[in-house]
C-alpha positions in Angstrom: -20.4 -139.4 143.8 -21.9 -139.1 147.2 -18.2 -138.4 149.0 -17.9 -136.1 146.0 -20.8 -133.6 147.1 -20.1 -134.7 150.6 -16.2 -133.5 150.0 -17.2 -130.2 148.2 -19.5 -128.5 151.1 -17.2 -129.6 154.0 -14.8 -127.7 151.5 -16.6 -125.0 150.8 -17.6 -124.2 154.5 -13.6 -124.6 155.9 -13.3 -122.1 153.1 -15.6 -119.0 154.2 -14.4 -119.6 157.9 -10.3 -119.7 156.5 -11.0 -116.9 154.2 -13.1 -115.0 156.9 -10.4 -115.4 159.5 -7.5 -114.7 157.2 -5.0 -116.3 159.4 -2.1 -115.5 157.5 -3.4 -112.2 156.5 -2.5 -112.9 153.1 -6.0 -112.1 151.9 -5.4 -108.6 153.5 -2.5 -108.2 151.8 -4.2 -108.7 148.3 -3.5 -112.5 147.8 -5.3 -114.2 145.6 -8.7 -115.0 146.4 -8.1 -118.8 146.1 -4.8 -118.8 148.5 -6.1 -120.9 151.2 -7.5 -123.7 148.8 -4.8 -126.0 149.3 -5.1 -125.6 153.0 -9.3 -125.3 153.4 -8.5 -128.9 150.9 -6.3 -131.1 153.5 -8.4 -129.5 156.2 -11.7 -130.7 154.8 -9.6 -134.2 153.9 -8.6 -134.6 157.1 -11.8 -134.3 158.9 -13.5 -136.7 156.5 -10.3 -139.4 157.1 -10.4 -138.9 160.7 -14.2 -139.4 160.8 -16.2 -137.3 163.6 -14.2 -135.1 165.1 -14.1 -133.0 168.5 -13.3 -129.4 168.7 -10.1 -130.2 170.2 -9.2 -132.6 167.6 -10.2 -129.6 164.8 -8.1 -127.2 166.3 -5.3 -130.0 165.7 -6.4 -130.6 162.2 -5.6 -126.5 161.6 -2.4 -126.5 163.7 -0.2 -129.0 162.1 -1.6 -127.7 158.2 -1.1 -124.2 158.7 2.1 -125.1 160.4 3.3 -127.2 157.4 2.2 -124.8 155.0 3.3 -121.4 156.2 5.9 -122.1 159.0 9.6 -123.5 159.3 9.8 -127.3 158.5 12.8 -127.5 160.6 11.4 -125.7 163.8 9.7 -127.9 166.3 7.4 -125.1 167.6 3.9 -124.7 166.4 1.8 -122.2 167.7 -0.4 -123.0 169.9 -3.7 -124.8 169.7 -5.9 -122.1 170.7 -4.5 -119.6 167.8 -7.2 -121.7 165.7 -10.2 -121.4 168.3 -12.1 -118.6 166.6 -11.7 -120.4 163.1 -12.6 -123.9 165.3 -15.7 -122.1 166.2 -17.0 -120.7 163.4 -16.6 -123.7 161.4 -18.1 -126.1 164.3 -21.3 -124.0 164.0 -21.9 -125.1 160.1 -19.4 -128.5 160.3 -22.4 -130.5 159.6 -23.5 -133.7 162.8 -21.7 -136.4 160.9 -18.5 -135.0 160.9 -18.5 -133.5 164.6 -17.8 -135.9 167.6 -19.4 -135.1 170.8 
């Protein structure tokens, strides 16, 4: 029950800052309000399997599942890292202590 609520506001917050940012700009383009959900959901999984995390480590975390998600599965090139900063920042200002590393 505990992950459960534990689960739901990491959720919730990778949410506002992947809605806010709109990487994909699908939000702009009057996609559904609930587009991101499956990627704010493995993004909030991940950080709660990997344990604390660092910034740099975050940034990974959104790299590899917005590549997964929106880009080529056959192309080797992800964009880089610091595409995700401004979404790695705003979400390390709410991530709560437990789940950042440093």
């Amino acid at each position: 029950m505990v992950l459960n609520v534990v689960r739901a506001k990491l959720f919730s917050a990778v949410k506002r800052v992947v809605d806010k940012h709109d990487p994909q700009r699908l939000l702009k383009l009057g996609a559904p309000k609930d587009e991101y959900d499956p990627e704010s959901g493995l993004v909030a999984d991940a950080i709660m399997r990997e344990g604390p995390v660092g910034m740099h480590g975050l940034a990974r975390i959104f790299q590899v599942v917005f590549h997964y998600h929106f880009a080529s599965w056959t192309h080797d090139e992800m964009a880089d890292m610091t595409t995700y900063s401004p979404l790695v920042l705003d979400l390390w200002k709410t991530l709560p202590r437990s789940c950042r590393q440093g």
